[in-house]
N, C-alpha and C positions, 0 to 999 in steps of 0.2 A: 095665277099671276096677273089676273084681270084688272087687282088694285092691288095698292103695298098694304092693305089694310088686310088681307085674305093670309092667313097662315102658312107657314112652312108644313110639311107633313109632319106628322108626329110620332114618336117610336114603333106605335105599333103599326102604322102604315107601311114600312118601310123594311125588306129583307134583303140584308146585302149576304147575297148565298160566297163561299168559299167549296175550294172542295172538300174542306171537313162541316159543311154546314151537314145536322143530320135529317132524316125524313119528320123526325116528330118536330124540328124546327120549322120546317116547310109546311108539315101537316098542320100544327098551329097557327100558322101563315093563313093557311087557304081557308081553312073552320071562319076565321074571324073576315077576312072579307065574301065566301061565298054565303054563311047560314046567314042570311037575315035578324036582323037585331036593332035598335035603337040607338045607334050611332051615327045615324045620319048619311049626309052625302060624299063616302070616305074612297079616294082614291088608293087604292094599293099598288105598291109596287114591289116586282121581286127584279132586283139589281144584280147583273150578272150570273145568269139563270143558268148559263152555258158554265160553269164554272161546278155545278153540280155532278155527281160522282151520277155513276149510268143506275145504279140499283135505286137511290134518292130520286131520282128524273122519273123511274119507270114507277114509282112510288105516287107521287106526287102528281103525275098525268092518271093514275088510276083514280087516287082521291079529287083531281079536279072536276074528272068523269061522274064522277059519285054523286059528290053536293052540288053541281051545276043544276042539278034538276031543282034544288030547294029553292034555289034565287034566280029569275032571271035579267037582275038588274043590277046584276054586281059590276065593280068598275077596277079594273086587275089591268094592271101595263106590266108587262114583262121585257126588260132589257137585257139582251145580250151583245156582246162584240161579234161585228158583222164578221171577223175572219174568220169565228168557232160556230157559226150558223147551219153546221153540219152537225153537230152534237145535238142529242136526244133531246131536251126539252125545247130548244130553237124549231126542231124536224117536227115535234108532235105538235106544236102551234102555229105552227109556217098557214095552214089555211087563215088564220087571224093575222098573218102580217100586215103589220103596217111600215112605209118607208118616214119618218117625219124629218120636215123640215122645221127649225126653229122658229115659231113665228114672231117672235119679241128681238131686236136686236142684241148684240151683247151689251153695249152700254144699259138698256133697258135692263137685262137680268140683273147685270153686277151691280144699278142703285136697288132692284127690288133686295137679293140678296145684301147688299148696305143698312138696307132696312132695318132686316130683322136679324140682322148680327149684330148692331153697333151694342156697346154697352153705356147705360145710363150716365152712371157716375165711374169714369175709368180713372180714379186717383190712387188706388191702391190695385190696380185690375191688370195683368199680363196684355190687356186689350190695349194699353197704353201703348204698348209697342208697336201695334199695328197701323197702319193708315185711318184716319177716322174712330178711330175708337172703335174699332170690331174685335169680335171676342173669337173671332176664326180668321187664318193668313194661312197664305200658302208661300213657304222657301223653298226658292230652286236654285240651282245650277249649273250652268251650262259644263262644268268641270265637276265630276263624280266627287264625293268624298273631302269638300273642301270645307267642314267643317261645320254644316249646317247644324 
């Protein structure tokens, strides 16, 4: 987020674990950011890590063990919700914690984010509806259920 020219991540960077996410999910995950390959300088992330079932965690920290030795220049962020930071993949990387604080304002993310959501030409585009012409909105609330 250094300029608005520098990309959003791109699918395969990106693993939003569930607790049905499965081990060959993850496994897939780790293969492509830790074996070294010609993709260049690719930040991976795995999103809600804590969210993984205990047998996938205990899976996934084996094979992290494994292919770590092939690269040691991989660049893996692992997010979890600081309240489930007791849960097995949060505990087996707790030595790599890191606390972060945002370094960009929000007004700075939400125009980078403006960026690279707006849509070109929104004459026929559900983007019309949104603020500026983005092709992503978020509807909320404050009363559950009221029709969103």
């Amino acid at each position: 987020m250094n300029s608005p020219e520098q990309p959003l991540p791109t699918f395969d960077e990106v693993l939003l674990c569930t607790p049905q996410t499965t081990a060959e999910q993850v496994g897939l995950f780790l293969r492509r950011c830790l074996i070294p390959c010609r993709g260049g300088e690719k930040i991976y992330t795995m999103l809600y890590a804590d969210e993984l079932s205990y047998d996938v965690s205990c899976r996934a920290e084996e094979l992290f063990q494994h292919l770590q030795r092939y690269n040691s220049s991989y660049r893996l962020i692992i997010l979890c919700n600081c309240e489930r930071e007791n849960s097995y993949l949060p505990s087996a990387f707790s030595h790599y914690k890191v606390h972060m604080i945002p370094q960009r304002s929000r007004a700075e993310i939400q125009q980078y984010l403006q960026h690279h959501f707006r849509v070109a030409q929104p004459s026929n585009s559900a983007a019309s509806v949104f603020k500026e012409h983005t092709c992503v909105g978020i509807v909320s609330s404050k009363r559950a259920g009221m029709g969103k």
